[in-house]
DOZANU-883958 format. One record per residue (C-alpha): residue in one letter; z, y, x; residue number from 1. Coordinates in pm, 1 decimal. Layout:
BEGIN
NODE/a/Z/Y/X/NUM
...
! end
This chain:
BEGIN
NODE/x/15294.5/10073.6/2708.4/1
NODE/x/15358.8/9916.7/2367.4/2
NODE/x/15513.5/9592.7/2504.1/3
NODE/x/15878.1/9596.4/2571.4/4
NODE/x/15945.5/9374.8/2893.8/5
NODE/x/16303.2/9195.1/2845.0/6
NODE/x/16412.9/9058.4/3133.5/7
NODE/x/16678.9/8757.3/3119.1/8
NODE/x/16938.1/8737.8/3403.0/9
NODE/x/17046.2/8385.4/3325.2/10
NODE/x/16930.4/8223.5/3638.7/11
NODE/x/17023.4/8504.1/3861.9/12
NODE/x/17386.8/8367.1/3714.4/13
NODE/x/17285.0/7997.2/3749.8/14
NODE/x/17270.8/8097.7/4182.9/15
NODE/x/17595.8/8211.3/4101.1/16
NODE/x/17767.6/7915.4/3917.0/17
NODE/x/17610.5/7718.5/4195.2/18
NODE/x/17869.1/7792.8/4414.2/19
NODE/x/18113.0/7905.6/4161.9/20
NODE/x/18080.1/8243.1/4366.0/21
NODE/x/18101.0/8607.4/4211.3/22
NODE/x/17710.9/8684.0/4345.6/23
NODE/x/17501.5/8701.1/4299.7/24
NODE/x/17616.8/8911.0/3983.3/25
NODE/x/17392.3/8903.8/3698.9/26
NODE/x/17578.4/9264.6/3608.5/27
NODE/x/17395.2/9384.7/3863.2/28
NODE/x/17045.3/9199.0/3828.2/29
NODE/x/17012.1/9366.3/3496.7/30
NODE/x/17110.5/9737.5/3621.2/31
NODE/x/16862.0/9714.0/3885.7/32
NODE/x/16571.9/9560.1/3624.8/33
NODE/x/16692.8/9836.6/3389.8/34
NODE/x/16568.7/10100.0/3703.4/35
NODE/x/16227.2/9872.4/3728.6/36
NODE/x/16105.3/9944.2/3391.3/37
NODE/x/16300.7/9651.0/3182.3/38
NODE/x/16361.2/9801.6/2810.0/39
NODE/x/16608.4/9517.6/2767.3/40
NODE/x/16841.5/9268.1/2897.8/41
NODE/x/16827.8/8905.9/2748.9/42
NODE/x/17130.8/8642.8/2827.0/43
NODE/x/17184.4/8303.1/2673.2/44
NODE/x/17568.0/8216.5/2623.0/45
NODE/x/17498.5/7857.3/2647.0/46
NODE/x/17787.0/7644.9/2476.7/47
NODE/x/17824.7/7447.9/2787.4/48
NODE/x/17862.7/7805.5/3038.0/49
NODE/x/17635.3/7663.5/3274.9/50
NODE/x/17543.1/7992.6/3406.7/51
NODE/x/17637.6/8283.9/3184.7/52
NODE/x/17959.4/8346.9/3152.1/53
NODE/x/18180.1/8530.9/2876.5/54
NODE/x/18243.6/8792.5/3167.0/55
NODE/x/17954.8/8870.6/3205.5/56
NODE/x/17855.9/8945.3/2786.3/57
NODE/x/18208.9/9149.1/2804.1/58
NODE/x/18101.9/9385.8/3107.5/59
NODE/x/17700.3/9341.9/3009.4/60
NODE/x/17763.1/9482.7/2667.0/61
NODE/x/17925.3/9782.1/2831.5/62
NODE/x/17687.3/9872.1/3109.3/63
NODE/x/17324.8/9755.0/2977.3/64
NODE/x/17130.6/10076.9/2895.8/65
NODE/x/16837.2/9993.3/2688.8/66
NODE/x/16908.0/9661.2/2469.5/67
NODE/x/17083.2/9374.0/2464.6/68
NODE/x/16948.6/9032.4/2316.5/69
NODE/x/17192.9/8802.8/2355.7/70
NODE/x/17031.5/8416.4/2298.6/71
NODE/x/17263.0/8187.7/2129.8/72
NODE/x/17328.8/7867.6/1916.7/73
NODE/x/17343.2/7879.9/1502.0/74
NODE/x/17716.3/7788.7/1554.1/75
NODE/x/18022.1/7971.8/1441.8/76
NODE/x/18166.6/8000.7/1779.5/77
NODE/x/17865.9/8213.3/1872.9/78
NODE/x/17885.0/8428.6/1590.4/79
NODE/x/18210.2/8515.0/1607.0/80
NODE/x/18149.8/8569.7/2003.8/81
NODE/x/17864.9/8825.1/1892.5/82
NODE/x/18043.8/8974.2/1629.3/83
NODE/x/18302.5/9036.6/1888.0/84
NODE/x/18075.9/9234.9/2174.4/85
NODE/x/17845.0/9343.3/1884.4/86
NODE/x/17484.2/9302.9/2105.3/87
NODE/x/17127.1/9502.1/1992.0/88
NODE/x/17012.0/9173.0/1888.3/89
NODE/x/17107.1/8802.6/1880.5/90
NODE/x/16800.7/8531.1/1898.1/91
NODE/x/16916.0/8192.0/1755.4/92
NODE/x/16802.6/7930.8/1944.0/93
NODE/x/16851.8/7550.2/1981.0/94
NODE/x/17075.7/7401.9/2208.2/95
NODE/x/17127.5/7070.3/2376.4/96
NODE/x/17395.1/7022.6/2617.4/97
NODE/x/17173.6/6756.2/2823.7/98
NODE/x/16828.1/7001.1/2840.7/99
NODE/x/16731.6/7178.9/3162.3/100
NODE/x/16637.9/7494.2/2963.3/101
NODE/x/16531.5/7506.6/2594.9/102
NODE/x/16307.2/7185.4/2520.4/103
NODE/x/16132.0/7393.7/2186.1/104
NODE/x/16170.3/7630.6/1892.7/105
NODE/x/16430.1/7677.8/1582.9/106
NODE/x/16392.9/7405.8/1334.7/107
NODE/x/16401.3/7687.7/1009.7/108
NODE/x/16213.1/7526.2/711.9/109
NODE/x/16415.4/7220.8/783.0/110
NODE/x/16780.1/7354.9/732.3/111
NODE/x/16696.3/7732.8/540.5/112
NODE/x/17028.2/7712.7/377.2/113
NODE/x/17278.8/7719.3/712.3/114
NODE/x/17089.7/7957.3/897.5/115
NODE/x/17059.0/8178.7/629.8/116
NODE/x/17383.8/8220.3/602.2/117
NODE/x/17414.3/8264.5/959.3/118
NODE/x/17167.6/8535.5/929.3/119
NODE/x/17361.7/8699.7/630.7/120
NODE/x/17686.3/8697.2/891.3/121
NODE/x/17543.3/8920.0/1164.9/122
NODE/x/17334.8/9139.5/981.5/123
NODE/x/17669.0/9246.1/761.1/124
NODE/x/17816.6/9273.5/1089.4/125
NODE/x/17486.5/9505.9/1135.5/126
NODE/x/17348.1/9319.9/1393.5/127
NODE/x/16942.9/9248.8/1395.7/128
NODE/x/16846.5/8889.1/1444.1/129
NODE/x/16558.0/8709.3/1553.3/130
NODE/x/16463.9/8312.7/1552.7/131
NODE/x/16305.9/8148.2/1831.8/132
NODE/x/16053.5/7939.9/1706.6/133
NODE/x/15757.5/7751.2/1793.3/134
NODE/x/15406.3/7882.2/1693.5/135
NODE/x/15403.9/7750.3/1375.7/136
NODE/x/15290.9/7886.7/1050.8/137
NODE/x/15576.6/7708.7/861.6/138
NODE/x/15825.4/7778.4/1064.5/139
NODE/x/15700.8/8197.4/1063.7/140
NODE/x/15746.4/8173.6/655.4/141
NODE/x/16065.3/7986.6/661.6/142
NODE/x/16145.3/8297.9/922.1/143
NODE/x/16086.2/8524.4/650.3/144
NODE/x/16270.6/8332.9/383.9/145
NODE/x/16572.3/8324.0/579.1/146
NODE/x/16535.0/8732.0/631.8/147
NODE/x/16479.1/8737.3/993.3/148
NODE/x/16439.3/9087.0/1159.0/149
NODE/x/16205.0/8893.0/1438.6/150
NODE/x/16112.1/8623.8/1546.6/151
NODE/x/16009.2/8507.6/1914.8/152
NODE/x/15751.2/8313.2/1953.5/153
NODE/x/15807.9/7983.7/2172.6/154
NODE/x/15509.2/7994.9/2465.5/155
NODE/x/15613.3/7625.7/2649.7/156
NODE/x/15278.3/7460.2/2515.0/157
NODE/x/15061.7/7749.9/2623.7/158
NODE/x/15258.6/7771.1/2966.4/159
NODE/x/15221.8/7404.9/3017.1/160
NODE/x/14854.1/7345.8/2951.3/161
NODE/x/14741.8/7105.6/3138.2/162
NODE/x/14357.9/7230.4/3140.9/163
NODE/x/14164.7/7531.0/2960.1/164
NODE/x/14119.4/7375.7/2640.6/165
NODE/x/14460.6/7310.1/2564.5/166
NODE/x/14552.2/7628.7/2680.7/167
NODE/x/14293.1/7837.7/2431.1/168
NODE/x/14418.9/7578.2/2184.1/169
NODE/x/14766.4/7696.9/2229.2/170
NODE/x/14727.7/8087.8/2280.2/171
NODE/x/14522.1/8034.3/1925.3/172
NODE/x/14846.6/7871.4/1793.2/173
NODE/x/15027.0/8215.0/1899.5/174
NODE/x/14794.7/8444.3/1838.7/175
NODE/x/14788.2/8317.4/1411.4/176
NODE/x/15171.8/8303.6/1467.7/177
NODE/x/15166.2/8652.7/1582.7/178
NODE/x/14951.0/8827.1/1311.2/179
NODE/x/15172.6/8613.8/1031.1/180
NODE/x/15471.2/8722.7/1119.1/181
NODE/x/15327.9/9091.8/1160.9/182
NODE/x/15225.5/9080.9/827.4/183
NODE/x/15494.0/8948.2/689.6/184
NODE/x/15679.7/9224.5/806.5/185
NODE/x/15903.1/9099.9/1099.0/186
NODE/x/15887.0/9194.1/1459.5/187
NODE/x/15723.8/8987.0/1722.3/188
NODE/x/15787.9/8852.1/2036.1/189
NODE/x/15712.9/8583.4/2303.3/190
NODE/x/15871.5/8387.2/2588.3/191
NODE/x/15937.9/8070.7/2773.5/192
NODE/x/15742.5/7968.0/3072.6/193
NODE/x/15575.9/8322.5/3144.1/194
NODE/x/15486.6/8385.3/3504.0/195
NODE/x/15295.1/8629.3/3730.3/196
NODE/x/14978.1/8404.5/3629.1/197
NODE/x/14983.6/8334.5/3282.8/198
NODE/x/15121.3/8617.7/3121.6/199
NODE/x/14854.5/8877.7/3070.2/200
NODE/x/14680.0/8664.3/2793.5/201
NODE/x/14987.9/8680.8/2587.8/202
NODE/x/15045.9/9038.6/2659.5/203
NODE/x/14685.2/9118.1/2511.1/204
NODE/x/14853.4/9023.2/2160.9/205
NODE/x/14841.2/9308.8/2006.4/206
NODE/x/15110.4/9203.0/1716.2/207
NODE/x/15388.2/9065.4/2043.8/208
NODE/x/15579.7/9399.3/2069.2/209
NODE/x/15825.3/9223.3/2325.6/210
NODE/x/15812.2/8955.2/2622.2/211
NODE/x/16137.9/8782.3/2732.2/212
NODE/x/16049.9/8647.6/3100.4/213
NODE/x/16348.5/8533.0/3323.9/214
NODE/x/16266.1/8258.2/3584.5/215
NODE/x/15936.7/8330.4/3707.9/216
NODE/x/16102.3/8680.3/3765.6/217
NODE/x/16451.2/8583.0/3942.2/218
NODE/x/16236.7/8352.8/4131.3/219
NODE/x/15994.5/8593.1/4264.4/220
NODE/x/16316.5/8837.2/4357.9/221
NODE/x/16455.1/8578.2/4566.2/222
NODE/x/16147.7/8666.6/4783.9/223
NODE/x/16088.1/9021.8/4681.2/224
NODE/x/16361.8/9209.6/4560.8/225
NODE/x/16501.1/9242.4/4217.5/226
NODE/x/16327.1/9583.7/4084.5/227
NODE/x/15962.5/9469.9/4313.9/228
NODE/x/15978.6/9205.5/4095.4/229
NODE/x/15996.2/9360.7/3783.6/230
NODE/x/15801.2/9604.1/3843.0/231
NODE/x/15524.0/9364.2/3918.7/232
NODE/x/15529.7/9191.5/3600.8/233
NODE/x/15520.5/9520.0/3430.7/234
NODE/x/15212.7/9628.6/3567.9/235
NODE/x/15063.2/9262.9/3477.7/236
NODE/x/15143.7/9372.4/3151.5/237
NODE/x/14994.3/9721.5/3161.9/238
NODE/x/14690.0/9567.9/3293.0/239
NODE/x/14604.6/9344.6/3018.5/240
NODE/x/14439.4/9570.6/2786.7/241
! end
């Protein structure tokens, strides 16, 4: 299979934090994905700590296998933090303290000077970076201005839809997205919102070389089991050629 699954661990820490517990571990989420299939392990360090914590990038960074995208803010905090545990990739993202998860994509074409200079900062600390962003054609070129490795492609519209029109309207918006930013030379990927039933019409992209699912997965392991789970959606995604 083409499609690299990433599976993010953040909620399986937001149980956690909950309680202010040590399980369940998110450590241990992501070794047990890693058996399932997963090719990588995606964590937000939120500014705020809400669920992942600094412990867990330290001992994450040691013990993930395949890669490690670590989500973060265009801040210098952050990129000091990365430059510190050095992760596969880092994927800027917005942040709000006050949002329940993130509300939408990267605003790039609107401030192209700060973040690239963020983007100069890890990549001389050799350190690949992708934007999240929403499927916009402006925002893809202002991706490639800023020399982005990647980008990821925000799905919340699509995932949303509240009928079949706006959802074909919205996969169209990803699909153009997609095969831009493929042939503008960056990687592609997709997340936000993906589930057990929505997912396979975003993994028929042929130009999305990665999908970064978290909730719908920790959610479903609540019930299931952690590598049932993955598993699961990885066979989704074989399936949707």
């Amino acid at each position: 299979m083409g499609q690299r699954l990433g599976v993010n661990v953040d909620h399986v820490a937001t149980l956690r934090q909950a309680r202010r517990t040590v399980y369940p571990d998110p450590v241990t989420a992501a070794a047990m994905a890693e058996l399932a299939g997963a090719r990588q392990i995606t964590i937000h360090l939120r500014e705020d700590r809400r669920h992942i914590q600094d412990r867990d990038l330290r001992i994450l960074r040691d013990t993930v296998q395949t890669l490690l995208n670590l989500e973060m803010a265009a801040t210098a905090e952050m990129v000091k933090i990365a430059y510190e545990y050095k992760p596969d990739v880092v994927t800027l993202v917005p942040e709000r303290r006050e949002e329940l998860t993130t509300e939408g994509g990267l605003e790039v074409a609107g401030q192209r000077e700060s973040i690239a200079k963020i983007i100069k900062n890890l990549k001389d600390g050799e350190i690949a970076v992708s934007l999240f962003i929403d499927p916009d054609l402006d925002q893809v070129r202002a991706s490639h201005k800023v020399n982005a490795d990647r980008i990821e492609l925000h799905t919340g519209r699509y995932c949303e839809a509240r009928n079949e029109k706006e959802r074909a309207r919205e996969l169209a918006r990803i699909v153009d997205a997609a095969k831009a930013s493929a042939k503008l030379g960056m990687g592609v990927a997709a997340g936000h919102g993906l589930n057990y039933d929505n997912v396979q019409a975003i993994a028929r992209i042929q130009e999305i070389d990665e999908l970064n699912i978290g909730h719908a997965i920790v959610a479903r392991a609540v019930l299931v089991g952690f590598e049932r789970a993955v598993r699961e959606m990885l066979e989704l995604m074989r399936d949707a050629g």
